[in-house]
PLY file of the C-alpha trace (Angstrom):
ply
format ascii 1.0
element vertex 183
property float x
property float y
property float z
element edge 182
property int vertex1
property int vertex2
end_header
134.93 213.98 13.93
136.08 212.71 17.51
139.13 213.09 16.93
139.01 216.71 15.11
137.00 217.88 18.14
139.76 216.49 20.64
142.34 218.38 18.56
140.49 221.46 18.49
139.81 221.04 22.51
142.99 220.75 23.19
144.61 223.43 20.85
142.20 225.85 22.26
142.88 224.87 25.95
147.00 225.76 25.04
145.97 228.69 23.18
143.65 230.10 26.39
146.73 228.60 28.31
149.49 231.42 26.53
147.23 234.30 26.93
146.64 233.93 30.15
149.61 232.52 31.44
152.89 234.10 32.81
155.04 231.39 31.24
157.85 231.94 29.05
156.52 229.62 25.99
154.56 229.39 22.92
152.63 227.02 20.39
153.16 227.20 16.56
152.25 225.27 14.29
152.08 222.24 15.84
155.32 222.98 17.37
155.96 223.99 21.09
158.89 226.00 23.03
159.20 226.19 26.79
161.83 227.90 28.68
162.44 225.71 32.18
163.94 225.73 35.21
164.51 222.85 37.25
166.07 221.66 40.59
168.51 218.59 40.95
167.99 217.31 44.70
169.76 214.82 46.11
169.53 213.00 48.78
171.10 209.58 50.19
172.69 208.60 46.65
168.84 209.23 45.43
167.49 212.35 42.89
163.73 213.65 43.74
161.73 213.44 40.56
158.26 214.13 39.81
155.16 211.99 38.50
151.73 212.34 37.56
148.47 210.51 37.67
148.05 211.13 33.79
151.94 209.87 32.32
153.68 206.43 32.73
157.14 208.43 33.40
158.80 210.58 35.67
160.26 214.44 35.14
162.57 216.42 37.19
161.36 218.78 39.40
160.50 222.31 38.12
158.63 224.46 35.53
158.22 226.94 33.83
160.21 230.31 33.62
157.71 233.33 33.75
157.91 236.86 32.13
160.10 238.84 34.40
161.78 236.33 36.40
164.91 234.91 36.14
165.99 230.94 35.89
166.84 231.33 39.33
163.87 232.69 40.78
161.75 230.17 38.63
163.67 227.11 40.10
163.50 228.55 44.06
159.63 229.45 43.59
159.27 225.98 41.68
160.58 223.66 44.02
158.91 225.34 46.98
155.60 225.13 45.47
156.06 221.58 44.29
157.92 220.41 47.22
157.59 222.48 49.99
161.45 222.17 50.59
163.17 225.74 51.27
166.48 225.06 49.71
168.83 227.27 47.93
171.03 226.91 44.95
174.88 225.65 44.66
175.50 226.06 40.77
174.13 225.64 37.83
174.91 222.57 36.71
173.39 221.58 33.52
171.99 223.54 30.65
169.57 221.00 28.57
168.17 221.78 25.49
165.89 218.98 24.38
163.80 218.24 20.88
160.81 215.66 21.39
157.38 214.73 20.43
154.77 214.72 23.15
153.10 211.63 23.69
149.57 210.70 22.67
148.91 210.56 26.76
150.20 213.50 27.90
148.53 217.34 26.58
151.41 217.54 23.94
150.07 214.64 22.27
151.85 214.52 19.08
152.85 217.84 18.82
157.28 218.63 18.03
158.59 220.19 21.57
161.53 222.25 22.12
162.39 222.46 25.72
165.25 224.94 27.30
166.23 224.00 30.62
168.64 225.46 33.36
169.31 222.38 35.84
170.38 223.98 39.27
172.00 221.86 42.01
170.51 222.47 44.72
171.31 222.42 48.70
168.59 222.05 51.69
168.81 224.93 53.95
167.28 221.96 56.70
168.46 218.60 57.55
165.16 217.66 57.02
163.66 216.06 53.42
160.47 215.20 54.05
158.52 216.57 50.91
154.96 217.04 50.45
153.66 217.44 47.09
150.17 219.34 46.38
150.88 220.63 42.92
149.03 220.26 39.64
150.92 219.55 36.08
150.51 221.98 33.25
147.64 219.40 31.77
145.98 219.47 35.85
147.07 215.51 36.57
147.71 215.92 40.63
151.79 215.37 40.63
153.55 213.15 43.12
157.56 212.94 44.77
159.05 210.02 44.12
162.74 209.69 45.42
164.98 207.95 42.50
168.46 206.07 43.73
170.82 207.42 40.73
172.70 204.05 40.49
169.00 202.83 39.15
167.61 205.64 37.39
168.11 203.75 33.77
165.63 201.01 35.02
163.06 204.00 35.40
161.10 205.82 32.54
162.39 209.21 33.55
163.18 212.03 31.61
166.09 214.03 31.51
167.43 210.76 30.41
170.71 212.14 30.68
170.70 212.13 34.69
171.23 208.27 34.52
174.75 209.20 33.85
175.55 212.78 34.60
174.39 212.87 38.35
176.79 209.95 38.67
179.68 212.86 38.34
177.97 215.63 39.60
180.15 215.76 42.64
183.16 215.39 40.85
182.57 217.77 37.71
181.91 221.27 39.00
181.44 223.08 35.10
178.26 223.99 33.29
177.72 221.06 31.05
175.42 222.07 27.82
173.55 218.68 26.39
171.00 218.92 23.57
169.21 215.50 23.24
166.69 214.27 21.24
164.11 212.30 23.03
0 1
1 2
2 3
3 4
4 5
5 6
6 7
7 8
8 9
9 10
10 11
11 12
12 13
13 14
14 15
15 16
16 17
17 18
18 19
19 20
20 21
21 22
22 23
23 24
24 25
25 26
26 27
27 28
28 29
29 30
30 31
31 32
32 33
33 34
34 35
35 36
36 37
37 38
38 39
39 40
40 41
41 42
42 43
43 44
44 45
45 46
46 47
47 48
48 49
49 50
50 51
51 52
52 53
53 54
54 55
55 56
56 57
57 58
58 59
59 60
60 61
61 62
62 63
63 64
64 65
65 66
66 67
67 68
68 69
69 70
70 71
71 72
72 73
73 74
74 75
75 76
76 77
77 78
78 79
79 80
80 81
81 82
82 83
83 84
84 85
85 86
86 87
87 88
88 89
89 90
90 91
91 92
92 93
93 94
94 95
95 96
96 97
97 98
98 99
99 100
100 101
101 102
102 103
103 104
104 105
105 106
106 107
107 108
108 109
109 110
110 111
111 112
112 113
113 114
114 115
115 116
116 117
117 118
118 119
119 120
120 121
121 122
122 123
123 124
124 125
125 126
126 127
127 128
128 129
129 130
130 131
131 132
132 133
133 134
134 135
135 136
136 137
137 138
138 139
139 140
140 141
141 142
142 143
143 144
144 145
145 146
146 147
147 148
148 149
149 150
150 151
151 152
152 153
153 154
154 155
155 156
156 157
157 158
158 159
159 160
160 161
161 162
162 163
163 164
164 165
165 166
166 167
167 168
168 169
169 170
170 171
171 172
172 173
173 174
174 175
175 176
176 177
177 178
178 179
179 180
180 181
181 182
């Protein structure tokens, strides 16, 4: 019965989450879409990622897409509210469209994700890359900065897993590169 009610908490906390939210996503059976927009920032051969008090693993920095907004907009108003950095974008680098299960500790527990994200490089409009974080994940774990070296990233539990080799060549490789992973 535990668990039933747990299910049924959490269901009905995503549910009340859609209606009320701004987000470009939905829940269907037992299956979840997001749309995403997310900023790659570098800085001293290091990528700023994201963790949580709640999760065991790091995320790039970003979020959700809302109704009315473009990719771009999302990933500008994104970082600034989890970072606090006023930056601007270079390119679009990466277009990521990933197929995973949440984990049993995170507010996806167990449910199939599908997750479109727009990765934007991005560029500091200051010298200065001091970062404060005072933002709140989806499931309202406080979120911390946590500055990555990229010749390391593989020894972390960090997701895009694909940045352990693709920021590696980011410099070099100015395209759009489209990845679909399974995770």
């Amino acid at each position: 019965m535990k668990l039933l009610t747990e299910f049924l908490s959490v269901k009905s906390w995503r549910i009340k989450m859609e209606e009320t939210s701004q987000d470009i996503g939905f829940t269907r059976n037992n299956q979840w879409f997001r749309y995403r927009a997310a900023g790659i920032i570098i800085k001293d051969d290091a990528v700023l990622m994201v963790g949580n008090d709640h999760n065991d693993y790091y995320y790039s920095v970003g979020g959700a897409v809302q109704l009315g907004e473009t990719a771009e907009e999302a990933c500008l108003r994104e970082l600034y509210e989890e970072t606090g950095l006023q930056l601007e974008i270079e390119r679009l680098a990466f277009i990521h469209e990933n197929f995973f299960t949440g984990q049993e500790s995170d507010f996806l527990n167990k449910v199939n994700c599908h997750e479109l994200s727009f990765y934007f490089l991005m560029k500091p409009l200051t010298e200065n890359l001091s970062v404060k974080s005072e933002s709140f994940g989806t499931d309202g774990s406080k979120e911390f900065l946590k500055w990555i070296p990229i010749a390391e990233y593989k020894n972390y539990k960090a997701f895009p897993t694909f940045f352990a080799d693709e920021l590696k060549n980011l410099s070099v490789n100015s395209q759009i590169k489209r990845i679909v992973t399974t995770e």
